[in-house]
C-alpha positions as CSV (number, residue, x, y, z in Angstrom):
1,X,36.8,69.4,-20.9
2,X,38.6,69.3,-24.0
3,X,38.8,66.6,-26.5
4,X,41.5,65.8,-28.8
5,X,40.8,66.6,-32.4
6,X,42.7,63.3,-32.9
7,X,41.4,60.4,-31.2
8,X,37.9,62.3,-29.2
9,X,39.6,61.2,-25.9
10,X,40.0,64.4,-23.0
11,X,42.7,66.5,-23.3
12,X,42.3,68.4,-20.4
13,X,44.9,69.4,-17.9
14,X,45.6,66.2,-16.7
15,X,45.5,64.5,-20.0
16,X,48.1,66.6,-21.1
17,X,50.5,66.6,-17.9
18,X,50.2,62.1,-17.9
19,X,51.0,62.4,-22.0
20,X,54.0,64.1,-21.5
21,X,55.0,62.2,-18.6
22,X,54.1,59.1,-20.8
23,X,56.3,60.6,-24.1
24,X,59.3,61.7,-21.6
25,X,58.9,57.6,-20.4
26,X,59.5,56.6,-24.1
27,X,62.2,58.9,-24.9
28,X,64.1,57.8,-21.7
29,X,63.2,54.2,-22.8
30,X,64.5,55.1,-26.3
31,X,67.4,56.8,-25.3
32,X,68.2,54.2,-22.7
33,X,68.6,56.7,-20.0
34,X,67.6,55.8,-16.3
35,X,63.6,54.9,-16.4
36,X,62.9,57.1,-12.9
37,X,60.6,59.7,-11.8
38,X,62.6,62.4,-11.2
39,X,63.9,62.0,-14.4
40,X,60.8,61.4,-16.6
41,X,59.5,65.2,-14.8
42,X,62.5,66.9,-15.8
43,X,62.1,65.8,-19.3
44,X,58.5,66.5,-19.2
45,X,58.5,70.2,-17.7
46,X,56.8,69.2,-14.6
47,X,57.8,69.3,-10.5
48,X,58.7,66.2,-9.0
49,X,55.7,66.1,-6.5
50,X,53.7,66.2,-9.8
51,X,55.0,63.8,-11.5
52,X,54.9,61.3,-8.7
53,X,50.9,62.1,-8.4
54,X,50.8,60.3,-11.8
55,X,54.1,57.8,-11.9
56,X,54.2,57.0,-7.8
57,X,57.3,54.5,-8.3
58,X,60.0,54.0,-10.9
59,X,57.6,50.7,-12.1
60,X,55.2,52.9,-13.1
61,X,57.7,55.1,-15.5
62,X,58.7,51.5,-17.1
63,X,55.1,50.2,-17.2
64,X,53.9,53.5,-19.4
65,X,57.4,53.8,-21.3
66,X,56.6,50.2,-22.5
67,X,53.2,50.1,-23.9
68,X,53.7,51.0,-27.0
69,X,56.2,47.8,-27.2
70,X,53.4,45.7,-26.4
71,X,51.7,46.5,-29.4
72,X,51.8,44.3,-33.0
73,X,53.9,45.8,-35.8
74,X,51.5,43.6,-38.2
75,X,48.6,45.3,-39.6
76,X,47.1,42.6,-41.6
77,X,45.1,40.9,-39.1
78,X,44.1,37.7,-40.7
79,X,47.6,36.9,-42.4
80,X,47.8,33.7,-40.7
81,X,47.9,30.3,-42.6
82,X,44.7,28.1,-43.1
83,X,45.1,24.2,-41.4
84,X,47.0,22.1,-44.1
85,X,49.1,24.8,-46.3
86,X,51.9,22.8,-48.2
87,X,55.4,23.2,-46.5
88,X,56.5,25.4,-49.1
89,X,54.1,28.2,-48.2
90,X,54.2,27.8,-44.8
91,X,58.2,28.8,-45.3
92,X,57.4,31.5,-47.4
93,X,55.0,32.8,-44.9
94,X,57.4,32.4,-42.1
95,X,59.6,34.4,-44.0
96,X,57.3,37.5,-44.8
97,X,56.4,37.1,-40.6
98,X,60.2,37.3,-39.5
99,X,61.3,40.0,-42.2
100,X,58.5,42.3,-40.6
101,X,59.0,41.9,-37.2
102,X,63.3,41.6,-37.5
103,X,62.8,45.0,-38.9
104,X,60.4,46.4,-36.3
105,X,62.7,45.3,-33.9
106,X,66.1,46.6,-35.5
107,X,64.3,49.7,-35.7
108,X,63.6,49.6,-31.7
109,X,66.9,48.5,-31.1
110,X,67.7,50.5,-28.1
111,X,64.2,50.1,-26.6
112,X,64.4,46.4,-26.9
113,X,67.6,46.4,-25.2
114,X,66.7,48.4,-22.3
115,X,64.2,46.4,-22.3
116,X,66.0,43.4,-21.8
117,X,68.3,44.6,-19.4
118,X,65.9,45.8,-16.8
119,X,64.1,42.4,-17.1
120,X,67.7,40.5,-16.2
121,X,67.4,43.1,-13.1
122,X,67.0,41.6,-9.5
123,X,64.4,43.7,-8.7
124,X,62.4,42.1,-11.4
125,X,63.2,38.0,-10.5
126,X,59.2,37.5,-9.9
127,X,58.0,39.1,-12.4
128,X,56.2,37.7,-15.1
129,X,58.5,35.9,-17.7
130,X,59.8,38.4,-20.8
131,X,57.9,35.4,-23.0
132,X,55.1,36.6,-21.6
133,X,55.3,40.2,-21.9
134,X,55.8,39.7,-25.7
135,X,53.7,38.9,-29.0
136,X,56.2,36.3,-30.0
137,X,54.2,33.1,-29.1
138,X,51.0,34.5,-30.4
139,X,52.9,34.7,-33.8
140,X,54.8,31.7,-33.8
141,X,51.2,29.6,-32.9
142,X,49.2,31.4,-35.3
143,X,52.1,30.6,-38.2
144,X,52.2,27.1,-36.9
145,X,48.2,26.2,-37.5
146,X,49.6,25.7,-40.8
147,X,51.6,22.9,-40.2
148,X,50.4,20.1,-42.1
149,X,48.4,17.4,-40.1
150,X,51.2,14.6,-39.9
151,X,53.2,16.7,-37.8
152,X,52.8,15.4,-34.3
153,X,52.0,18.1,-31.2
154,X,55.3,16.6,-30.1
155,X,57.7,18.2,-32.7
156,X,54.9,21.2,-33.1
157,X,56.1,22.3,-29.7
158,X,59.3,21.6,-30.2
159,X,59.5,24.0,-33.2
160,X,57.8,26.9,-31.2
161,X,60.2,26.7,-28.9
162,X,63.1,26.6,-32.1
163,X,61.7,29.4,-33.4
164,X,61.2,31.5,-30.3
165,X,64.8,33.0,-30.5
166,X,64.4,34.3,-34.2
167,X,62.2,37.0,-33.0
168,X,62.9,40.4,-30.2
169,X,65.5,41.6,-28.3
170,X,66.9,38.1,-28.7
171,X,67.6,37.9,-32.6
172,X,68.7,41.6,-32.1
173,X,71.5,40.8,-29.8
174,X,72.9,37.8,-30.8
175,X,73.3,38.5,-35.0
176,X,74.6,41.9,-33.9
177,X,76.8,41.2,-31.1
178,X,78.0,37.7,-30.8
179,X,77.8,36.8,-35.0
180,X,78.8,40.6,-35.8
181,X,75.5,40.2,-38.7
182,X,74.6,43.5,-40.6
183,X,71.2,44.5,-40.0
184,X,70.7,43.0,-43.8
185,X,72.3,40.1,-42.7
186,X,70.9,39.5,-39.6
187,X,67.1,39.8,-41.0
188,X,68.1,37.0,-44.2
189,X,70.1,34.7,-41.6
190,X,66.6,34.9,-39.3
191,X,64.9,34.1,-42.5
192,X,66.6,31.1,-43.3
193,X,66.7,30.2,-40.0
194,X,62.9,29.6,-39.8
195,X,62.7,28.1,-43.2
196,X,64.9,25.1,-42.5
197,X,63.6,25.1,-39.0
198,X,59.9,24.3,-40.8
199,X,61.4,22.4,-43.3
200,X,62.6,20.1,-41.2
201,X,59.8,19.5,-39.1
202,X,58.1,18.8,-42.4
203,X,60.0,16.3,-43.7
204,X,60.9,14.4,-40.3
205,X,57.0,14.0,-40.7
206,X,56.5,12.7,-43.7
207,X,60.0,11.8,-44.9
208,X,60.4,14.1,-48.1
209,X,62.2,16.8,-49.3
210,X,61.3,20.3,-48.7
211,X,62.3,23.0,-51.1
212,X,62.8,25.3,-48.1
213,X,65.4,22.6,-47.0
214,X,67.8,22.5,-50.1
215,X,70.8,24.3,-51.2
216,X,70.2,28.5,-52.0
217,X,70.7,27.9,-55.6
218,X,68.0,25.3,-55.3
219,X,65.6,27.8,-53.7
220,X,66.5,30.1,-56.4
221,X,64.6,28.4,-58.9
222,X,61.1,28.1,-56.7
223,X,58.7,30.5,-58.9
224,X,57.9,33.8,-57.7
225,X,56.2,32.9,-54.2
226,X,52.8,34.0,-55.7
227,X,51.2,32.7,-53.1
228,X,52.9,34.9,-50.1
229,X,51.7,37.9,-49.0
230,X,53.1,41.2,-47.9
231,X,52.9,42.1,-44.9
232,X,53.9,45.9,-43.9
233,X,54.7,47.0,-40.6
234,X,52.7,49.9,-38.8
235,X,54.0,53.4,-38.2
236,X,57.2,53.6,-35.8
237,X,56.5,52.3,-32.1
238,X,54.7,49.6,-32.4
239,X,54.8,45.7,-31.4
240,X,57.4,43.2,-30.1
């Protein structure tokens, strides 16, 4: 059997015929045409009766159409805040996490919207929750174990759940559709949106004011945040 020259994994007939099943899945996914069998073969090349000896339901078209969604847009692995980081870096952070992902996800618009409207569906009522299909909560704790120690698990989990909306298919639709947001707009109101959120939390903690909490000309004369670092998103198609 053959091996790709990319990744060393087979490539032999049926290799091939299931990857361009799977790449037909994405582009119906992208194009938000109807995720079905028939459909997927006739963009793929292939007979039906083949295509259903790999995709045997229209689940399995959305479960291979989707993977690639399930994947992380961040590349640097170990960008996540050490235990105790001063509320100001903490918001600069936040702010490096949600420009990345808002633009991965403005960037997957239509996926994320397909997305989301096959998971309001009735035929998917018992599935698992979206939250859990996503990398959202993973992110949000990972920013949050830099919360500084006086915040109580109380108003921790209360800001998880704050910042839960600033992040997917979720931010996408409502600054685009219900506030009418640019996608410029939309990323730099998400922004803000999890500074204060932190900010907040901060200083109901320990009663003092935040830079991340004052007016924008205020935050305009923070130095250079020399402390933040970039974060650059992956190739296209990856991560939620």
């Amino acid at each position: 059997m053959e091996s790709s020259p990319e990744t060393g994994a087979p490539s032999g007939p049926r290799e091939r015929t299931l990857r361009l099943l799977r790449e037909a899945g994405r582009e119906l996914l992208r194009t938000g045409r109807p995720l079905t069998v028939p459909a997927a073969a006739k963009l793929a090349g292939v007979s039906r009766a083949t295509a259903y000896r790999y995709f045997p339901t229209n689940d399995a078209v959305v479960l291979h159409a989707t993977m690639s969604l399930a994947d992380d847009p961040l590349t640097d692995l170990d960008w996540a805040p050490p235990t105790a980081t001063s509320p100001s870096e903490l918001g600069a952070r936040a702010a490096d996490l949600v420009r990345v992902t808002a633009a991965w996800a403005f960037d997957h618009e239509t996926e994320l919207r397909t997305m989301l409207r096959l998971s309001l569906g009735p035929e998917w009522q018992n599935v698992e929750p979206r939250r859990g299909l996503t990398n959202r909560g993973r992110w949000i704790a990972a920013l949050l174990d830099g919360l500084p120690s006086e915040v109580q698990p109380a108003a921790r989990e209360r800001l998880a759940v704050a910042l839960i909306p600033l992040f997917g298919s979720d931010a996408v639709v409502w600054t685009t559709d219900m506030a009418q947001l640019s996608r410029d707009q939309a990323i730099e109101l998400l922004v803000w949106m999890a500074q204060a959120l932190i900010a907040a939390t901060c200083q109901a903690a320990d009663g003092s004011d935040h830079v991340a909490a004052r007016s924008p000309k205020a935050r305009e004369r923070q130095p250079a945040a020399a402390t933040r670092r970039t974060l650059r998103p992956r190739g296209p198609r990856t991560g939620l």
